[in-house]
Structure formats: C-alpha cells, structure tokens
C-alpha positions as CSV (number, residue, x, y, z in Angstrom):
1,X,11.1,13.5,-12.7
2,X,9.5,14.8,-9.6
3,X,5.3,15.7,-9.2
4,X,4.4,17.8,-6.9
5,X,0.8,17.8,-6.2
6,X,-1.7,18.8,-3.6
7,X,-3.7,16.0,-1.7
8,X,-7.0,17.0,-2.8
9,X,-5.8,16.4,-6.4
10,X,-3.4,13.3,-6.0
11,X,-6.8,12.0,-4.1
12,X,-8.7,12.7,-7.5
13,X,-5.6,11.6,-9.1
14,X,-4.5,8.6,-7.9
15,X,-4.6,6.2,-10.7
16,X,-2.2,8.5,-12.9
17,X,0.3,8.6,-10.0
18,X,0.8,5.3,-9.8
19,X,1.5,4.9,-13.5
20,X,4.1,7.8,-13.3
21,X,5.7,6.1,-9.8
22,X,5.5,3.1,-11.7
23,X,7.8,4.4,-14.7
24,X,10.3,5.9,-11.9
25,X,8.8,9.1,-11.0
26,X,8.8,10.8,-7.7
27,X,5.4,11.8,-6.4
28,X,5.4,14.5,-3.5
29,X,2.2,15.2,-1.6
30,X,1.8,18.5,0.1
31,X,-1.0,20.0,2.1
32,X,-1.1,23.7,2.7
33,X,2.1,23.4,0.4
34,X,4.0,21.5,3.5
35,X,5.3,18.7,2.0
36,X,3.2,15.6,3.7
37,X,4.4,12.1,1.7
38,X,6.9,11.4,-0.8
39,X,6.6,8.0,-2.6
40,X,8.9,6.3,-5.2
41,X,8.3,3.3,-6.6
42,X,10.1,0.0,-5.8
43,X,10.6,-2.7,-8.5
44,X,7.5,-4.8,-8.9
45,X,7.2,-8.7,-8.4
46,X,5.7,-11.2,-6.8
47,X,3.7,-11.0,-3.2
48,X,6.5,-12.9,-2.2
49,X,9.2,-11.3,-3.0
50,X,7.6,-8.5,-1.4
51,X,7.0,-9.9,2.1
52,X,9.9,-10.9,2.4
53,X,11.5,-7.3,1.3
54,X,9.3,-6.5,4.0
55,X,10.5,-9.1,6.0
56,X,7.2,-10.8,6.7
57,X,6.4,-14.5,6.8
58,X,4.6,-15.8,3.9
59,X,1.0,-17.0,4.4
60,X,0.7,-20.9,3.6
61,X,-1.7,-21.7,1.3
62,X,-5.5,-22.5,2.2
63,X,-4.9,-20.4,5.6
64,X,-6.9,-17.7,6.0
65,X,-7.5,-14.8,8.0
66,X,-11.1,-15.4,9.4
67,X,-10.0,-15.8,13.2
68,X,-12.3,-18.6,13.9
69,X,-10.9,-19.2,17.1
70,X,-11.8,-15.9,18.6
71,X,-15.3,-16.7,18.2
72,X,-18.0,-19.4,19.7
73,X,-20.2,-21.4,17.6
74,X,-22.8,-18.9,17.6
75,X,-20.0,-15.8,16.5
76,X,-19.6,-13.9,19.2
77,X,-16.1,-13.4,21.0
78,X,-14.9,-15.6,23.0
C-alpha cells in the first residue's frame, strides 16, 4: 500500500510510519503537495549486513570514534 502524507504530519507521525514501512508499505512525503521523499523499507538484519549492503567497512570492536588524535592533551585541536 502506498501513504501519502504531508511532512508536518509524518514529523508528528513518525513512529507509525516506520511500523507501516516496516510491514512493506510505501511512505511518500510531500510538501506543498510536491512529492519530497519516498521511502520503502529494506529487509532488516544485522548492522553488518547492513554496512556492507552499504558497502562500508565494519568498525572493529573496542574502536571508537572519539578522534583523540586531533586533539592535545589539554583538548584542543591540534
């Protein structure tokens, strides 16, 4: 099935939309009824199956994204 719905109300919305995208709906967002986004729901899984979908690299495990090296000891950049 596909929702049309303004922005304002898919804003106010959103939870709801994801459940129907979720179950295979398509959700189309218009503003000024000119259509804006259309979204459709991929089959869910894992992180990684979705980076690499996406074709990203997987993040190792205990890295994180804190950027230490761009910073002195004090914190400010380098």
């Amino acid at each position: 099935m596909k929702i049309f719905i303004e922005i304002a109300e898919a804003a106010e919305r959103l939870e709801e939309l994801i459940e129907f995208a979720a179950r295979g709906d398509e959700i189309i967002i218009s503003r000024d009824e000119r259509r804006v986004a259309t979204y459709i729901a991929k089959k869910a899984g894992t992180m990684e199956e979705f980076l690499a979908a996406e074709d990203r690299a997987s993040v190792p495990n205990g890295i994180t994204s804190a950027h230490d090296d761009l910073y002195d000891e004090r914190g400010l950049p380098k």
